[in-house]
C-alpha positions in Angstrom: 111.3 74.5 106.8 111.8 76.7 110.2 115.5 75.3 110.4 116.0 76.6 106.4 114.5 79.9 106.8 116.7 80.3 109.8 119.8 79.4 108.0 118.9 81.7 105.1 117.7 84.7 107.2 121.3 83.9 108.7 123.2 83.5 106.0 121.4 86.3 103.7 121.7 88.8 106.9 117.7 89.9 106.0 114.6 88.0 107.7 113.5 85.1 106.4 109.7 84.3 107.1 108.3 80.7 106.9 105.4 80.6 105.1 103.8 77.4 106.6 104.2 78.8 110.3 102.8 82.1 109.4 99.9 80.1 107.5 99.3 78.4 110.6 99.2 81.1 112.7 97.0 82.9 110.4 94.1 80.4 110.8 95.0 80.2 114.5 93.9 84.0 115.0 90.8 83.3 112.2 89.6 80.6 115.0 90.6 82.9 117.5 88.0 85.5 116.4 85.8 83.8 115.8 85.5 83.7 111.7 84.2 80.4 109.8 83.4 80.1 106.2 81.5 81.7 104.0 77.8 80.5 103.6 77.0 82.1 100.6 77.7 82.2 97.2 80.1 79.5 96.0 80.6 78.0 99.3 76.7 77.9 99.9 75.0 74.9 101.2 73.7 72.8 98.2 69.6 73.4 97.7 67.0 70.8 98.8 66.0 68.8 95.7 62.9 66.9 95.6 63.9 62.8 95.5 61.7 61.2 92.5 61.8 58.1 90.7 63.2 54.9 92.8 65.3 57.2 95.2 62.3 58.4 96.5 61.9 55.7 99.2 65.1 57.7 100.8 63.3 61.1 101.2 64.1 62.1 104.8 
């Protein structure tokens, strides 16, 4: 996609911006500072259930 963006950008005479390299840098400078995903709400880790019937022989 870089080589198209630089022909359009070219042939359009206005920048062109690729969105997959500026994704990618993006989550490069997330890393960078540090930043992880969210551990509450939707993206919460699951709650302990109790294991019953013939599972529970797996019960940590």
């Amino acid at each position: 996609m870089t080589d198209l963006s630089i022909w359009l950008s070219d042939a359009l005479g206005i920048p062109v911006i690729d969105g997959v390299s500026v994704a990618v840098k993006f989550v490069e400078a997330l890393v960078g500072a540090g930043l992880d995903t969210s551990k509450t709400g939707d993206l919460a880790y699951p709650i302990s259930k109790p294991y019953t019937g013939s599972l529970s022989v797996f019960a940590p």
